[in-house]
C-alpha positions in Angstrom: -6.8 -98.7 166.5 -8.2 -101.4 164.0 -12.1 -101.4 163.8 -13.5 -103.6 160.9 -16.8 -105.2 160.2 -17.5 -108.6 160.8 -17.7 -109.4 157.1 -14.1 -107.8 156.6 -12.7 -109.9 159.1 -14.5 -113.4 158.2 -13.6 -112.7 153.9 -9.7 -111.7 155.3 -9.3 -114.8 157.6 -10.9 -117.5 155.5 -8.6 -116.1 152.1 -5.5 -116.7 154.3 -7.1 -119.9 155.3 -7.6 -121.2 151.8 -4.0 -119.5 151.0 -2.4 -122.0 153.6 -4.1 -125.3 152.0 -7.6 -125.5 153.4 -10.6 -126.7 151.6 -13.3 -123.7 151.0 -15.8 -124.7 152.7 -13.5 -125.2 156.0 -12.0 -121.7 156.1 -15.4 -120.5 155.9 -16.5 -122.6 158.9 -13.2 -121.7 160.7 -13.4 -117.7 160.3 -16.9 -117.6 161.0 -16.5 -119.2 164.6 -13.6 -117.2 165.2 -15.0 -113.8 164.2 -18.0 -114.8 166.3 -16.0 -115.1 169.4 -15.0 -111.5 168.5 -18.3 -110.4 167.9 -19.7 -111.6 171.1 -17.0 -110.6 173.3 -14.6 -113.3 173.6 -11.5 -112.3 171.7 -9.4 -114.6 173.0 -11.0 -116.8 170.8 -10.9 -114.9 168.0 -9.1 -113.2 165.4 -5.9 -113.6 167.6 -5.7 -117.2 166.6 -4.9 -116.6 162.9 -1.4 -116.3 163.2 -1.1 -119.6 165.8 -3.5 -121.6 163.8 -1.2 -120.4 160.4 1.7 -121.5 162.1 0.1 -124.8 163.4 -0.9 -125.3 159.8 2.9 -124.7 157.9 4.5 -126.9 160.7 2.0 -129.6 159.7 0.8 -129.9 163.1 -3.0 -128.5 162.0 -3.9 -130.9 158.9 -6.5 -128.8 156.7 -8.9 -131.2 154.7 -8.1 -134.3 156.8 -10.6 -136.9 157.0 -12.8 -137.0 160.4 -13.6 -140.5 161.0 -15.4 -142.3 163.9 -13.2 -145.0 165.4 -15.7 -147.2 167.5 -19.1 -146.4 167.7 -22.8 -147.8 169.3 -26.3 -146.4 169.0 -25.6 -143.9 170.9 -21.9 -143.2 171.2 -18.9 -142.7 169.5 -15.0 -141.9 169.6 -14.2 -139.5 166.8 -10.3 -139.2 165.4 -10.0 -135.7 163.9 -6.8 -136.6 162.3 -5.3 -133.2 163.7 -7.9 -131.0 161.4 -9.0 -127.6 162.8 -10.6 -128.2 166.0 -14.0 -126.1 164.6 -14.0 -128.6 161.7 -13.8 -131.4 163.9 -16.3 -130.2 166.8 -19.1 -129.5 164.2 -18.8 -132.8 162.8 -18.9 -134.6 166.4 -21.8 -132.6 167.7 -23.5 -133.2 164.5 -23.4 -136.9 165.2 -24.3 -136.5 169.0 -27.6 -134.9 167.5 -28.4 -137.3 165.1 -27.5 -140.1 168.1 -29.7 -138.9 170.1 -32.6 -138.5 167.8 -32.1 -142.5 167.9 -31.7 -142.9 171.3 -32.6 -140.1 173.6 -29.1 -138.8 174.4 -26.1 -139.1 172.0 -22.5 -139.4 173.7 -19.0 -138.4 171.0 -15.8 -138.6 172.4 -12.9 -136.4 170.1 -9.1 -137.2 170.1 -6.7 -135.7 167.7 -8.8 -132.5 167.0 -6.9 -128.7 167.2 -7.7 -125.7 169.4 -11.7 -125.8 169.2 -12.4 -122.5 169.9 -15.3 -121.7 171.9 -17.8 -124.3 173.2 -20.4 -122.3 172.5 -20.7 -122.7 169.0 -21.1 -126.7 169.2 -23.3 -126.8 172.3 -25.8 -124.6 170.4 -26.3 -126.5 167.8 -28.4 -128.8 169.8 -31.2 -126.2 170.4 -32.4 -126.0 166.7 -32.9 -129.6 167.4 -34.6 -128.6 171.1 -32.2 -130.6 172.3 -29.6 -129.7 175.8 -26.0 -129.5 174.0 -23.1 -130.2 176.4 -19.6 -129.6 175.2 -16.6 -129.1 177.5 -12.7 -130.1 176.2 -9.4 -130.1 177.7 -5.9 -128.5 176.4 -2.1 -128.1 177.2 -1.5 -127.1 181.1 -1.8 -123.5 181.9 -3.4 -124.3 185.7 -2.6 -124.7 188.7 -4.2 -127.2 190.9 -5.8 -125.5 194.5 -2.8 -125.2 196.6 -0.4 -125.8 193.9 2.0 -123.2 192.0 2.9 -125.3 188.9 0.5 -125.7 185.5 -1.1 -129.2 185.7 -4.5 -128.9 184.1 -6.3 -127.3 181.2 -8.1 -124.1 181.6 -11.0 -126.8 180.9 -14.4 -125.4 180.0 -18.2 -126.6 181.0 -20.2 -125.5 178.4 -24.3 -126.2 178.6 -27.1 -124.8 176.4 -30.5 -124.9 177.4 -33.5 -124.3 175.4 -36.3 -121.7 175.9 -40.1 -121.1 174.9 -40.3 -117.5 174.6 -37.5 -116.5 176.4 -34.0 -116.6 175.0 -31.6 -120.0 175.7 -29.7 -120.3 178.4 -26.0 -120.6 177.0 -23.5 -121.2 180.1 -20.1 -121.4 178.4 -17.2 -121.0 181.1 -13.6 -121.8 182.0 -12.5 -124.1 184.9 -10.0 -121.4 185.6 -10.4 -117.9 186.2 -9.5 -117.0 182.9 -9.1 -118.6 179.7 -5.6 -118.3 178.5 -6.1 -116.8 175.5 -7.3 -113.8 178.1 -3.7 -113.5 178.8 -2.6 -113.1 175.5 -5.3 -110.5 175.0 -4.4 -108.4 177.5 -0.4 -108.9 176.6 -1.5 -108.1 173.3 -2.8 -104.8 174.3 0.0 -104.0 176.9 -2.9 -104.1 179.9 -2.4 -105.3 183.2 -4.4 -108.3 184.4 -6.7 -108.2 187.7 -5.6 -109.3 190.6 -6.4 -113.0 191.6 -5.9 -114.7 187.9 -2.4 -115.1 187.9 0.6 -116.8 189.8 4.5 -115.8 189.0 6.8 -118.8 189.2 7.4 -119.0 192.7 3.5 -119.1 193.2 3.1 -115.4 194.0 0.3 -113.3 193.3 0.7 -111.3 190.1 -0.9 -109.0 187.5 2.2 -109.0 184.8 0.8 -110.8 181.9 4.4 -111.4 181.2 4.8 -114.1 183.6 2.7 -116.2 181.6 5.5 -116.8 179.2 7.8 -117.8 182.0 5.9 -120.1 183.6 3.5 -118.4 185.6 0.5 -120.6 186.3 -3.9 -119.6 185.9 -5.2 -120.2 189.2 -8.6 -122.7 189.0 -12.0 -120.3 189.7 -13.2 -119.7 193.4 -11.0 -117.3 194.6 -11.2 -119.2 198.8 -13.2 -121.7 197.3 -11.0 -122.3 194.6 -10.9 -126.1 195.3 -14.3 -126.1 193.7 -12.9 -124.9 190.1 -10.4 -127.3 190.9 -12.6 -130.4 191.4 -14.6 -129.6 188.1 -11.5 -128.9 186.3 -11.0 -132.9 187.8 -14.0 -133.9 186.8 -13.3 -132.5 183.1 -9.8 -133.8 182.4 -11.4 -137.2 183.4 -14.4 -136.8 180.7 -12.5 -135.5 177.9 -8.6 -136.6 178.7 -9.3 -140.3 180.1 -12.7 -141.1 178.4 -11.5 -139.8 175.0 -8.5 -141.3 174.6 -6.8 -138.0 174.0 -4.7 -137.9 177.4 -4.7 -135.5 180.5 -3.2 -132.4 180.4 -0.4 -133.0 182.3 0.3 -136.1 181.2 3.5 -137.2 179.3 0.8 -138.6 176.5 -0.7 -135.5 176.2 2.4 -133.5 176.0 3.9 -135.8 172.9 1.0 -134.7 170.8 1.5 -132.2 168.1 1.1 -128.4 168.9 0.5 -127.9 171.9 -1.5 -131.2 171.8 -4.9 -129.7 170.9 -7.6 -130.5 172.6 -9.8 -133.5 173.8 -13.5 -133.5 173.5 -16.6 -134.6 176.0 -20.0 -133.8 173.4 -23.2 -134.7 174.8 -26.9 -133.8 173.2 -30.0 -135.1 174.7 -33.7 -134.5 173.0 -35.7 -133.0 175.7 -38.9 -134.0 174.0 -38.4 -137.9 174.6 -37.7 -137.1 178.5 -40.6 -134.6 178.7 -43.0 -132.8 177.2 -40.9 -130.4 175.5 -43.5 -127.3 175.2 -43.8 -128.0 179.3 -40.6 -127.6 179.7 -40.0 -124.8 177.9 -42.7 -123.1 179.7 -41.0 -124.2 182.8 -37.7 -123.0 181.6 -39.7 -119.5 180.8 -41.2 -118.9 184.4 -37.4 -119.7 185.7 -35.6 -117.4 183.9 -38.3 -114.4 184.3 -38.7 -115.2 188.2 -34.8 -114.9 188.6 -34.6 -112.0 186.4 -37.4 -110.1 188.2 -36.4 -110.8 191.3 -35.3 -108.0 193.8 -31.4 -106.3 193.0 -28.5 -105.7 195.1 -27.3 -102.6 195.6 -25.4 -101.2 192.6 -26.9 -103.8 189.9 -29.9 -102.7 187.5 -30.6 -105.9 185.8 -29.8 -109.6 186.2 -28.8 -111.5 183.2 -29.1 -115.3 182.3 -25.8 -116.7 180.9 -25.7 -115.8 177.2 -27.4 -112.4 177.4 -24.6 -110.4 177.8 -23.0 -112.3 174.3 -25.9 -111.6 172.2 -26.3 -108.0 173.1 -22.8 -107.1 172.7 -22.6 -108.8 169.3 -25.5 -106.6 167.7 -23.3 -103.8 169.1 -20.2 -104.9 167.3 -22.5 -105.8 163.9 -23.2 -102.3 164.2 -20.6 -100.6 165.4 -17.7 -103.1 163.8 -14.9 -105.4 166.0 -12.1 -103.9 167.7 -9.0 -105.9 167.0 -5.4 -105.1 168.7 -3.0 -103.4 166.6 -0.2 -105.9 167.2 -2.7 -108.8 166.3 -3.9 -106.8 163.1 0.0 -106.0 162.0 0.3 -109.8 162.3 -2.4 -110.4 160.4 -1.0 -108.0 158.0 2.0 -109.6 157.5 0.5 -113.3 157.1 -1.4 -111.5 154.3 1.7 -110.0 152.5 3.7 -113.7 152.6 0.4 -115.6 151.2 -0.3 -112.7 148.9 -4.1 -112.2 150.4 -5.5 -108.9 150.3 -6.3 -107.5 153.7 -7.6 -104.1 154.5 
């Protein structure tokens, strides 16, 4: 049972980063977000992408070091083409120039096609706080859904991500999937030989399941709501329209989407606006304050302790794993292992 610190993990991934090709200063970005996603939780965003992005990378399908470039541009919008770069390098650079759009103009608008598996939103809708600006990020990817009332994958596990800023109190970071899951879920749990929970999955004839295995043989995600799953559904709409259509990068399910490299990657809806030129922003954080401690000190339901605003539970359980080190499955760390035995890398 592989535990290592965050620091082990970060030097390991970006050395087999730089071993396949990429520039320095991108493997660092690259294994920093994904050992974050471990730190806080999220492991399917992780360390468990090294060996897909590695492969991406020697099939020539991720392009380390290619130039980002915006494609059409106003004051306060822009398409971006990532030229098929790691989707990290390409996301920091497109909320970068939301932020610096919006400084002009209020709220700046980037639109990304051609940009690799992203990771999570999280890491490019926060970004906008240091500016105290709202950071909006969501992205769409290949088809792992199925539509409400459907049985066949037709739409991205499509995430909303939103980050709020605070006075005193901590942001508000509200980073979620359209579906129930994420996909990358499912390969965690296949991974580590675990069952899944019941309502996530459908096998191929559209039946309940809680084999991860039917993933891989066209099993379908079902959209979030459980019997108001059409309302997962509609914003998982609402997303493929924003950063499929809008972007330029194609819908999921579309035979546009599906000719792209890899899977197709992911397109990208990036939004910033700067609070301060809508409102007084020390007002509104004070406002933002008295929200978040009324709803936390509000009366609990039976069996609950505490309530938590969206990105608590993250921050806690990543100065637990700075502590305490990352727990990473041992068929993920043997393939890690191995990528570091062809590339000649050094890895604990």
């Amino acid at each position: 049972m592989p535990v290592l610190s965050a620091e082990k993990l970060r030097t390991t991934t970006a050395s087999i980063f730089k071993a396949l090709g990429a520039p320095e200063d991108e493997a660092g970005l690259v294994a920093n977000l994904l050992v974050e996603a471990n730190l806080t939780g999220h492991d399917s965003h992780g360390v468990i992408r090294v060996p897909i992005y590695a492969r991406g990378i020697r099939m020539g399908a991720v392009k380390p070091g290619a130039e980002v470039r915006v494609v059409r541009e106003t004051p306060s919008t822009a398409i971006v083409d990532g030229g098929w770069n790691f989707g990290q390098v390409v996301c920091t650079f497109a909320m970068d120039l939301c932020i610096q759009k919006a400084k002009q103009s209020i709220v700046g608008l980037v639109g990304v096609h051609h940009c690799q598996h992203a990771g999570r939103m999280n890491a490019y809708a926060e970004l906008a706080l240091k500016h105290d600006m709202i950071g909006v990020v969501s992205v769409n990817s290949n088809s792992y859904v199925a539509p409400y009332g459907g049985k066949t994958k037709q739409l991205g596990t499509n995430p909303l991500c939103f980050a709020i800023p605070a006075g005193e109190e901590p942001p508000m970071v509200l980073d979620m999937a359209t579906a129930v899951w994420a996909h990358g879920k499912i390969m965690v749990r296949a991974a580590r030989g675990e069952r899944l929970p019941e309502g996530v999955l459908l096998d191929i004839e559209g039946n309940p399941t809680t084999d991860p295995g039917w993933y891989a043989k066209g099993g379908a995600l079902l959209p979030f709501g459980g019997l108001v799953g059409y309302k997962g559904f509609g914003l998982s709409l609402l997303v493929e329209i924003l950063t499929g259509a809008l972007t330029e990068a194609g819908c999921s399910n579309s035979e546009e989407y599906r000719s792209r490299p890899f899977y197709g990657g992911n397109g990208v809806f990036m939004m910033a606006m700067d609070v301060g030129r809508l409102t007084d922003i020390d007002a509104f954080k004070r406002r933002v304050d008295d929200l978040f401690r009324t709803v936390k000190n509000s009366p609990k339901a039976p069996g609950f302790e505490e309530i938590l605003i969206p990105g608590e539970p993250e921050r806690r359980l990543r100065e637990k794993n700075l502590r305490e080190g990352i727990y990473v499955e041992e068929s993920t760390w043997n393939d890690i292992r191995k990528l570091g035995r062809e590339l000649k890398v050094e890895v604990p």
